[in-house]
C-alpha positions as CSV (number, residue, x, y, z in Angstrom):
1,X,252.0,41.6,198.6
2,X,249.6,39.0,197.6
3,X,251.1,36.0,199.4
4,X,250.8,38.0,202.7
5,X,247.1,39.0,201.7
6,X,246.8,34.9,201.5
7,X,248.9,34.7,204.9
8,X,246.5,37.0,206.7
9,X,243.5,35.7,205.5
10,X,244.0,32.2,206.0
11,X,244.8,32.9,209.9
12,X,241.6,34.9,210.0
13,X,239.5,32.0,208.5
14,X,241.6,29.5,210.9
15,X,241.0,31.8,213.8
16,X,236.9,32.1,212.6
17,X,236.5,28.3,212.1
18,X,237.9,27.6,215.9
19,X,234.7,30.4,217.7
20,X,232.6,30.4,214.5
21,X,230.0,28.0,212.9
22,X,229.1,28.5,208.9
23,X,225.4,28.3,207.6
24,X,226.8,25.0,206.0
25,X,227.9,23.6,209.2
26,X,224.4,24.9,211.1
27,X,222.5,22.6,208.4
28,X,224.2,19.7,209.3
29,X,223.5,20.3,212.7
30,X,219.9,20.0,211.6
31,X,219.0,23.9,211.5
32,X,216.8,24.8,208.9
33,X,217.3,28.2,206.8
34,X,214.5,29.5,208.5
35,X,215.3,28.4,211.4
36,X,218.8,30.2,211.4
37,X,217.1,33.6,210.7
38,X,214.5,33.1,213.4
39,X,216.9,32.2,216.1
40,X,220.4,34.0,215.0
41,X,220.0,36.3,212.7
42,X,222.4,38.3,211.3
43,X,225.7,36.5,211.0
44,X,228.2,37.4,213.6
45,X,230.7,37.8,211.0
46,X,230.5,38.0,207.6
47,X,234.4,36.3,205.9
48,X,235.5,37.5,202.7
49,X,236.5,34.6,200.1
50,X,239.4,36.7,198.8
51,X,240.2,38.3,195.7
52,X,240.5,35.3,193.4
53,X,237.5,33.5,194.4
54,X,233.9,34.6,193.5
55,X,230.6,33.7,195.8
56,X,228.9,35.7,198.8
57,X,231.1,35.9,201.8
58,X,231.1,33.5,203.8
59,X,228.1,33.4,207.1
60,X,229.6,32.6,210.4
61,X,227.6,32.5,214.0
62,X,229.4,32.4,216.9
63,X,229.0,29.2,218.6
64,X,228.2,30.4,222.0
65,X,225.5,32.0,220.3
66,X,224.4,28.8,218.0
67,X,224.6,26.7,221.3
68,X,222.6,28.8,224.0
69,X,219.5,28.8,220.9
70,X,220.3,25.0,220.7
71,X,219.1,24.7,223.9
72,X,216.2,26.7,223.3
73,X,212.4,25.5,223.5
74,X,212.1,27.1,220.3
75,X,214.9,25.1,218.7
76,X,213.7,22.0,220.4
77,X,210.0,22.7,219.3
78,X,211.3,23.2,215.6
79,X,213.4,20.9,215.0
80,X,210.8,18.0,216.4
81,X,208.2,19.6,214.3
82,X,210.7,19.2,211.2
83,X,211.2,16.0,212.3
84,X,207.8,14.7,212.2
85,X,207.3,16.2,209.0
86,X,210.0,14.3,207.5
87,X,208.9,10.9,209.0
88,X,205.5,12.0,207.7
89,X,206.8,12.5,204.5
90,X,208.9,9.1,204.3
91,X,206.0,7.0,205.4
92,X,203.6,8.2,202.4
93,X,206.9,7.7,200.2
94,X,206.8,4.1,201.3
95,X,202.9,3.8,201.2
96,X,203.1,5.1,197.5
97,X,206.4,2.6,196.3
98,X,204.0,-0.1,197.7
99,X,201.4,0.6,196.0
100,X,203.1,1.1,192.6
101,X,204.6,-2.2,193.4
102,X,201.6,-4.1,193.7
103,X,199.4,-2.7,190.9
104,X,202.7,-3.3,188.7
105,X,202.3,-7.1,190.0
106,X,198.8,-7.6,189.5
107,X,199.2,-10.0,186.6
108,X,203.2,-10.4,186.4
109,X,205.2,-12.0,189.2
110,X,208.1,-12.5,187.0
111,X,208.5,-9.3,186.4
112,X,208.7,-8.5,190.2
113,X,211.4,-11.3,190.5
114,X,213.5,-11.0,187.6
115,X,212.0,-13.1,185.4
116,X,211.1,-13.0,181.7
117,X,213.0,-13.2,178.0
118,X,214.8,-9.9,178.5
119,X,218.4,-11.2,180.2
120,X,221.7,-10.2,179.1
């Protein structure tokens, strides 16, 4: 009984990953969490992991779906917003590792480049 309980439900999951996308997947397409709720939703379908395995079922949108609000201003409009934020939030990363860098070196070029007592 179990083996066809495992039959079945590895066709549905094939079946779902071929007209479905996951939450996971909609990330790495550059869809924030927010985003996904905003736009989609409520999953499309919701995939059971099966009786052995624990975790929340499985999120799955259908693609058409995910596509058509890809295409959307709103995506658009989000996902540029996100992106400026991030290159926003690299740059003052960068600013700050600079400036670390060079009040560290005030006084002590060796340290910058390797120098000093300390070598193994």
């Amino acid at each position: 009984m179990m083996a066809s309980f495992d039959k079945e439900q590895g066709e549905r999951e094939g079946e779902a990953r071929r007209t479905h996308v996951s939450a996971g997947r909609l990330r790495a397409r550059g869809w924030p969490a927010g985003l996904v709720r905003r736009l989609l939703g409520e999953p499309d379908l919701l995939l059971g992991l099966g009786p052995h395995r624990s975790g929340p079922p499985l999120r799955l949108y259908r693609i058409e779906r995910v596509e058509a609000a890809e295409r959307s201003e709103e995506f658009r409009a989000a996902t540029a917003a996100a992106a400026r934020r991030i290159g926003a939030v690299r740059s003052a990363v960068v600013r700050a590792a600079v400036r670390r860098r060079r009040r560290g070196a005030g006084g002590n070029v060796d340290a910058e480049a390797g120098g000093g007592a300390d070598h193994r």
